[in-house]
C-alpha positions in Angstrom: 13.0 -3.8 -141.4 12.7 -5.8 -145.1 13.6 -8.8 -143.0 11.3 -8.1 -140.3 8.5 -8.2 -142.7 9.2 -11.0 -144.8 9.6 -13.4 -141.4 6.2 -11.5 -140.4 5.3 -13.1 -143.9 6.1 -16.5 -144.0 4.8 -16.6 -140.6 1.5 -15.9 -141.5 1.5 -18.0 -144.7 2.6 -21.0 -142.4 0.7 -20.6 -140.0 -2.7 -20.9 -142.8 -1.0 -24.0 -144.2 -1.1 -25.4 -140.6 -4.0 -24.5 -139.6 -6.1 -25.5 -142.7 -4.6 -29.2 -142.4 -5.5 -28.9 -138.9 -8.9 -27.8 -139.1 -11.3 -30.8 -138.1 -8.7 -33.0 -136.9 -8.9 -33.7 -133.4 -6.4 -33.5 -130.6 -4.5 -36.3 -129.4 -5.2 -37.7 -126.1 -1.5 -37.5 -125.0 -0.2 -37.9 -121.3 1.9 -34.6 -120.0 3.9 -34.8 -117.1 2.9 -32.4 -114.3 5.3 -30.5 -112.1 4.1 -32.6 -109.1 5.6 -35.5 -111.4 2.3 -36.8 -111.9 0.8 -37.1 -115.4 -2.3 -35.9 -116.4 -4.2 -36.6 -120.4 -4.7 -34.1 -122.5 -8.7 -34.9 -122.8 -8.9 -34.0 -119.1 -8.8 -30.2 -119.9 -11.0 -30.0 -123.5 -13.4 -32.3 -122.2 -15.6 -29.9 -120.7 -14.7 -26.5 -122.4 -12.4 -24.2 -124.1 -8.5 -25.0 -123.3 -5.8 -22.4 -124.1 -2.7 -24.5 -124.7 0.4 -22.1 -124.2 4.1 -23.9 -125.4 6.5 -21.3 -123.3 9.9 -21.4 -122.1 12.3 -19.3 -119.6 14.2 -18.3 -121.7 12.7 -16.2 -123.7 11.1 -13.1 -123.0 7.6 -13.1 -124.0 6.8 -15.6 -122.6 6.9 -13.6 -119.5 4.6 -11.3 -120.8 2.3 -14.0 -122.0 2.1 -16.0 -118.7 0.9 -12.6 -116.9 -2.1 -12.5 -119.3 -2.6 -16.0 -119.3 -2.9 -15.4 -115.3 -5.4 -13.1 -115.8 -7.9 -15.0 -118.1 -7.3 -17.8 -115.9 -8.7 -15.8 -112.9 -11.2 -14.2 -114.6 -12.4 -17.1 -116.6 -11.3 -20.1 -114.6 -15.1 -20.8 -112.8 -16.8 -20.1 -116.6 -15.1 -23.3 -117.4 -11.9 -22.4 -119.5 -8.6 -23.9 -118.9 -5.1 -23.1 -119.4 -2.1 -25.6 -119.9 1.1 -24.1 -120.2 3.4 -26.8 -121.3 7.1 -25.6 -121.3 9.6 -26.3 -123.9 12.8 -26.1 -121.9 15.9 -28.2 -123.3 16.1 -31.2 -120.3 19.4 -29.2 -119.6 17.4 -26.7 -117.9 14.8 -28.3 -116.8 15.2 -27.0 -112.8 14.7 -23.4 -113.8 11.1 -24.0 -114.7 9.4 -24.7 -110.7 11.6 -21.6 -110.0 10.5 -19.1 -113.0 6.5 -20.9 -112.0 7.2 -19.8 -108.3 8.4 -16.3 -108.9 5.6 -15.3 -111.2 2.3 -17.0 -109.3 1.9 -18.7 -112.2 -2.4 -20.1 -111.3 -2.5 -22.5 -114.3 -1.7 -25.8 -115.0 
């Protein structure tokens, strides 16, 4: 449990050091490949609202839980004008079990 907590901690405190240095700074305009192989910039989805950027992967099991909520905002929220990326973190060694994990799920968001 002490161990538990004191991650919990020094979670939180770095996660205020990063986001004060962040505050102000803008996003860079990076290209991200698409699962149709295609790329897409990153200013295509703040441009013209609020974008939820989620960093995931398949292995881990949260992430599960998180892409079913994400699911949800995006239908409930998608027409308002917010926009979900979900940009996986996979190791390239297991790289094919992303379209797979995407598939099973319904996954609606880029």
């Amino acid at each position: 449990m002490k161990k538990t907590i004191l991650i919990l901690l020094f979670l939180s405190f770095n996660y205020d050091l990063v986001a004060n240095s962040l505050e102000g700074s803008k996003v860079p305009n990076s290209r991200i490949k698409m699962l149709n192989g295609k790329y897409a910039k990153l200013s295509e989805y703040y441009e013209d609202g609020p974008v939820i950027i989620n960093f995931w992967t398949t292995w881990w099991p949260n992430c599960e839980m998180q892409a079913a909520y994400l699911n949800q905002l995006n239908q409930g929220f998608n027409n308002a004008g917010l926009k979900i990326l979900g940009v996986n973190i996979n190791s390239p060694k297991i790289l094919n079990q992303v379209r797979p994990w995407i598939n099973k799920r319904k996954i609606g968001f880029d």
